[in-house]
N, C-alpha and C positions, 0 to 999 in steps of 0.2 A: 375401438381398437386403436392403439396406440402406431399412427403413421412412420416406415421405415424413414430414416431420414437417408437421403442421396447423396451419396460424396463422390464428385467429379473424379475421373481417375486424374492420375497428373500424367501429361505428356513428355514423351524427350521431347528433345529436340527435332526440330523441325529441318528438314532437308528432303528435298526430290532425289532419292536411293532407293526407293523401295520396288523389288519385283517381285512378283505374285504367280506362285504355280497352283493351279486347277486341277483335282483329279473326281472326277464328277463319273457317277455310275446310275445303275438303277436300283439302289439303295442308298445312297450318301452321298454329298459331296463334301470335300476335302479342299480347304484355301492353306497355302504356305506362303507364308511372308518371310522373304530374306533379305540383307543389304549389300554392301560390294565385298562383305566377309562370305557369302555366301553362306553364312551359319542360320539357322531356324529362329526369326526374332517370335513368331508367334504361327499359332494352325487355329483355324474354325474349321467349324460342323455345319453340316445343314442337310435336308433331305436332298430326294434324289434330283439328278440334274440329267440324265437320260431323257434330249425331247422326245422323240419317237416312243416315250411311252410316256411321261408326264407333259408335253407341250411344252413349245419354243415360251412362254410366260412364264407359265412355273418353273420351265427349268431355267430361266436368267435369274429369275426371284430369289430362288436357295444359291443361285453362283454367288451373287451380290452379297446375301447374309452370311455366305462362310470367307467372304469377303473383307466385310464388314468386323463379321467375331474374332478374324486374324490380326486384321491393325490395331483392333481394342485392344488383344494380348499381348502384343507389339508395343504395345502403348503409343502410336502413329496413327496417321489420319492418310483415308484413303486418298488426300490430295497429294501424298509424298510419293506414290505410285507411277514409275515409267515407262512400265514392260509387264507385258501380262501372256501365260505361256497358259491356254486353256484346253484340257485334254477329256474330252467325253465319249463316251458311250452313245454310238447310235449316229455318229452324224460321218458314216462315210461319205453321205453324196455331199460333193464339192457347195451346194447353192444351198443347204443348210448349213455349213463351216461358215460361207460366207455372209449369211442373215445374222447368225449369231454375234460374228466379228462384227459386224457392222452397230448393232445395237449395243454391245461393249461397248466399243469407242465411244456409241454418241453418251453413254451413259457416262461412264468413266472420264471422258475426254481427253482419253490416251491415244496417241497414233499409232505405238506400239506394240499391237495385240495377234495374236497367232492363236489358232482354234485348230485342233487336231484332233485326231481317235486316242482315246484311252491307251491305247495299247500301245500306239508310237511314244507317250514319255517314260510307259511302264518298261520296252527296248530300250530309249535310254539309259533309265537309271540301274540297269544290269549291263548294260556295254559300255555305257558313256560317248557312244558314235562309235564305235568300233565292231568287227563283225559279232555276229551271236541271236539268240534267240527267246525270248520270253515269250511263257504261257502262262496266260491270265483264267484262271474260274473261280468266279465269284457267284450274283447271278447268275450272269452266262458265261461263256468261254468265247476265247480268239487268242489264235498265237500269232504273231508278226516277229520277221527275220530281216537279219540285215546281212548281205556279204562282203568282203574285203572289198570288192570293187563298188558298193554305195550303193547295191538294189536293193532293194526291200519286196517283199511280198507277205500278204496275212491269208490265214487259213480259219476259218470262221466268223463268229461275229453275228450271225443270220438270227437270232432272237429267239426267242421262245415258242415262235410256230415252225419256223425249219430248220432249226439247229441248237444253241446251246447247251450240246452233249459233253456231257463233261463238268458242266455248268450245274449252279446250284437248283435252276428249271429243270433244267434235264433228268439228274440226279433222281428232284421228286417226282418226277412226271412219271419214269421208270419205275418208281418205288409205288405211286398212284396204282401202275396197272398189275402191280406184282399182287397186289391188296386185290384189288377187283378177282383177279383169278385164282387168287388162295379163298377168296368169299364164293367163288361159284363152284368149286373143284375143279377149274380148271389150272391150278398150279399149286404149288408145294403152301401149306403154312408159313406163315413167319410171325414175328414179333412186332412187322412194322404194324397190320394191324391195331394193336389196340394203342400202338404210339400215336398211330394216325387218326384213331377217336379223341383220344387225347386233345392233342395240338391242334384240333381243327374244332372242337368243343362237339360233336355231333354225337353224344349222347349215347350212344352205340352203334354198332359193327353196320346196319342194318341203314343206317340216318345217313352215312359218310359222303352219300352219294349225291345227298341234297346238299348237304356241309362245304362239300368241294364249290360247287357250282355257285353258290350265296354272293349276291352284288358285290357285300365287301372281302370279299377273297380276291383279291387281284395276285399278278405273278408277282412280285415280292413276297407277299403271304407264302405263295407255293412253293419258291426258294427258297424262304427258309423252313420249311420240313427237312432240306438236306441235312440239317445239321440234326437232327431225328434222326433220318439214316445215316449217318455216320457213328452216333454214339452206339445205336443199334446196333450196328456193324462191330464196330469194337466189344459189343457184350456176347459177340459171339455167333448173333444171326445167322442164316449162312445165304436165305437169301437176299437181307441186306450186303453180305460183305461180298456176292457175285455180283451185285449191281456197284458197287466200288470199284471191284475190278472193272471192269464191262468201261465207266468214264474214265478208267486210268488209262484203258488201251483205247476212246476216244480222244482223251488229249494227246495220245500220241500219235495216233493217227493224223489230228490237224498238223502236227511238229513235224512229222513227217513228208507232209504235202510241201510245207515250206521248205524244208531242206534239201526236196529233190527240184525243187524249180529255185531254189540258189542254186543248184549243182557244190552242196556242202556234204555232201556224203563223206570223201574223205579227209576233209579237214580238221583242225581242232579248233572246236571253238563253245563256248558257254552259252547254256541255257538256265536261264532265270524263271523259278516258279512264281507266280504272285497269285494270292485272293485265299480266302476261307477255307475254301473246300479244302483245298492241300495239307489245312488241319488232320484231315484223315490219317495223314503220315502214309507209312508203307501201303497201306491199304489201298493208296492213291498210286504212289509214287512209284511204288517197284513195278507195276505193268505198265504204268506210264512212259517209265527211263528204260525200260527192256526193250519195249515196241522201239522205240527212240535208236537204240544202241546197235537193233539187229542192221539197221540202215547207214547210221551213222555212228560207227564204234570208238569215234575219239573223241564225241560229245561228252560235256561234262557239265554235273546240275552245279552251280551256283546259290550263293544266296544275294538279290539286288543288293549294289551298291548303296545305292539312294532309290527310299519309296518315293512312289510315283509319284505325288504331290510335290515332294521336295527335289522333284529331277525334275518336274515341269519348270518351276521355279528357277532352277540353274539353269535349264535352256531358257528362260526369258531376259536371265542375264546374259546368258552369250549371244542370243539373238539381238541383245539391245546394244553390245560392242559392238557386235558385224555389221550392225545397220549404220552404226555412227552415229545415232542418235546426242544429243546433249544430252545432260543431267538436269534441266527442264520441261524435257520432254516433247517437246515442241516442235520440235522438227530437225532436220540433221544440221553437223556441225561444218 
């Protein structure tokens, strides 16, 4: 067999400009490289970056590769890197934020680097620092709020064993036991049924039980069943499209917790949906923004200015002015 030949890419030009936003979940993560235009020089891919469910290794190994896939797209080298704004899933506690950052830098050998929750650049890039709210369901859900006067508080986030209602776990998990009790007569028929033979290969109605439970079924597997319930939903189902509602009036519920501990009841201010599930449209959205609105009636949906990756990005550029950093990166001016 006749050997591909390998043609170097060609680089620009070389200059220390580049910052790098993170949006890392428990499905994907997401690298954006920008320059002082703030414009998208280049985005990688890579799995999930969620350590609390894939480990503080794996989940630097997929940071670094969609790292990596961005400056190649860029056509840059990750040595042109001065600011790195890293936004995941799962690392509320403070002394993982800070293990992470710390291995960043030694890898990178940037001073520059900020590690936060997903959900704080996904707030940014619907407010840009200014009051407002974003709800995140992807895998799982968490909404985080900011108010005029600079608090912040989030309402979810608890994973796949106590929380991610709303979330694409929660979703099928729901959807799981609506199955189990239309199989025993303990609940209505549906259609997710033989979806859920389906997608899970298990052969028949009768196997699913074993199908679920199978070493390699892990919760991303189970996440995405939601998008099973969803189309379900849309062809009509009725007890997929109650279990739609049911996470639309959970996401509002979390929106809700935050808005009455800002004390944002009667304010005006925007709320930003982000992640998959919201694909559902109305199905999602109208119980979701109802719940929302009985509380806070001057709220209004949004769609993010900047996705999350590429608002990480722009906060690693402003963080890297405030800081005063040089354009070497090395240490302030």
């Amino acid at each position: 067999m006749r050997e591909e030949k390998k043609i170097p890419k060609k680089r620009l030009k070389s200059s220390r400009n580049l910052y790098i936003g993170i949006d890392g979940g428990g499905t994907k993560t997401q690298a954006v490289v920008i320059d002082n235009s703030r414009e998208i020089l280049g985005e990688g891919f890579a799995e999930a970056s969620n350590p609390l469910r894939v480990g503080v290794d794996r989940a630097l190994k997929n940071i670094f590769t969609a790292v990596e896939r961005a400056c190649d797209r860029a056509g840059r080298s990750s040595s042109d890197i001065v600011s790195i704004e890293c936004g995941l899933a799962g690392v509320r506690r403070e002394d993982l934020r800070l293990l992470i950052r710390k291995l960043i830098i030694q890898k990178l050998r940037i001073k520059n680097v900020d590690v936060l929750t997903d959900a704080e650049i996904a707030l940014y890039g619907t407010t840009l620092g200014k009051q407002g709210l974003v709800v995140i369901a992807g895998t799982g859900s968490v909404c985080i709020g900011r108010n005029s006067e600079g608090k912040q508080f989030s309402a979810g986030g608890w994973g796949p064993l106590a929380g991610d209602e709303g979330g694409g776990a929660g979703i099928a998990r729901r959807a799981l036991q609506a199955i189990a009790k239309a199989s025993d007569g303990r609940g209505k028929a549906t259609a997710l049924s033989r979806v859920a033979v389906d997608y899970f290969r298990a052969g028949k109605l009768e196997d699913l039980s074993v199908a679920i439970y199978a070493p390699q079924v892990d919760n991303v597997k189970i996440a995405g069943f939601a998008r099973c319930v969803i189309e379900t939903a849309k062809a009509g189902d009725e007890v997929a499209v109650e279990i739609l509602h049911e996470a639309g009036r959970e996401l509002g519920l979390a929106a809700v917790a935050v808005i009455r501990k800002l004390k944002m009841q009667r304010r005006k201010f925007p709320i930003g949906i982000v992640g998959g599930i919201f694909n559902a449209g109305e199905l999602i959205i109208e119980p979701f923004f109802e719940f929302v609105q009985s509380v806070a009636p001057k709220a209004y949906l949004v769609k993010p200015k900047l996705q999350p990756a590429h608002a990480a990005a722009v906060m690693a550029f402003e963080n890297f002015r405030k800081n005063g950093y040089t354009n070497n990166g090395t240490g302030k001016s």
